[in-house]
C-alpha positions in Angstrom: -43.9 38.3 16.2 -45.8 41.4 15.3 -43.0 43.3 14.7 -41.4 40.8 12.1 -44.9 41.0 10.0 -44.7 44.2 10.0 -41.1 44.0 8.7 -41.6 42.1 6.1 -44.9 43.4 5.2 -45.2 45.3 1.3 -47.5 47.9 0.4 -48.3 46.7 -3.0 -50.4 49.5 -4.3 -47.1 52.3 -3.2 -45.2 49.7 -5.8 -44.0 52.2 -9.2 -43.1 50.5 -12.5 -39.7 50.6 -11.8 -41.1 48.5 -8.8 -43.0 46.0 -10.3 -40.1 45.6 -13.6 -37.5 44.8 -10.7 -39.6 42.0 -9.4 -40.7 40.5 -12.7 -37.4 40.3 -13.6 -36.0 39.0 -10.8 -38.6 35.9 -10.7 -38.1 35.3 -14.2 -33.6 35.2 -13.5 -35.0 32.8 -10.4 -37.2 30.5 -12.4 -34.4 30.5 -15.6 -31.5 29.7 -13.1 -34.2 26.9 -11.3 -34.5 25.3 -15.1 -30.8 25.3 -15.8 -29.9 23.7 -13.3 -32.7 20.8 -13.1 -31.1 20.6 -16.7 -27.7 20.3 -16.0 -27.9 18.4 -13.5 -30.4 15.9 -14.5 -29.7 12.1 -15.0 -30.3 11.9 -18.6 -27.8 15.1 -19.2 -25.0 13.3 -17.4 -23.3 11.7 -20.1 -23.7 14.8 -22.3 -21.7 17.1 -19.9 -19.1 13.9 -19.1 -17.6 14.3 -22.2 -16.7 17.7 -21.7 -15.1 17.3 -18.0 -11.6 17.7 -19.1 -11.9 20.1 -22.0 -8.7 22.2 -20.3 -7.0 19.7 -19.7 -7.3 17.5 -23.4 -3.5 17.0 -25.6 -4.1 19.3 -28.0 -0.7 18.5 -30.3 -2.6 17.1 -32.9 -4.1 20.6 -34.2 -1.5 22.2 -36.1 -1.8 25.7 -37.4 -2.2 24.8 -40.5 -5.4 23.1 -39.6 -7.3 25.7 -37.9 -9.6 27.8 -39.5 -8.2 31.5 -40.7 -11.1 34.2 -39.5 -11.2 37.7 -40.9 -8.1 39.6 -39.8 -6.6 36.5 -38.4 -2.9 35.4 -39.8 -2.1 31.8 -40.2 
């Protein structure tokens, strides 16, 4: 058991900026990908991201060439 503490023990004042940036930012990515995914997959959000299941798989014949929008450098 003593062992294991010791393993897992951190000497917090030997920590350099490089260090302490690391951590921050990797508790910050944890608590952002936490959120997103209480958001996505939330109740309420459900019929929001229903509509959007079969995006690949939706007939697209209807949208013609001619109908899409010409970008910068794009031909028709």
């Amino acid at each position: 058991m003593n062992s294991l503490r010791e393993f897992f023990s951190t000497d917090w004042e030997a920590m350099t900026h490089a260090d302490w940036s690391g951590l921050i930012i990797v508790l910050v990515l944890t608590a952002l990908m936490a959120g997103l995914y209480i958001w996505v997959f939330s109740p309420k959000n459900r019929d929001k991201f229903e509509q959007h299941r079969d995006f690949v798989n939706e007939d697209h014949e209807h949208h013609k060439d001619t109908d899409r929008e010409v970008e910068h450098g794009q031909a028709k």
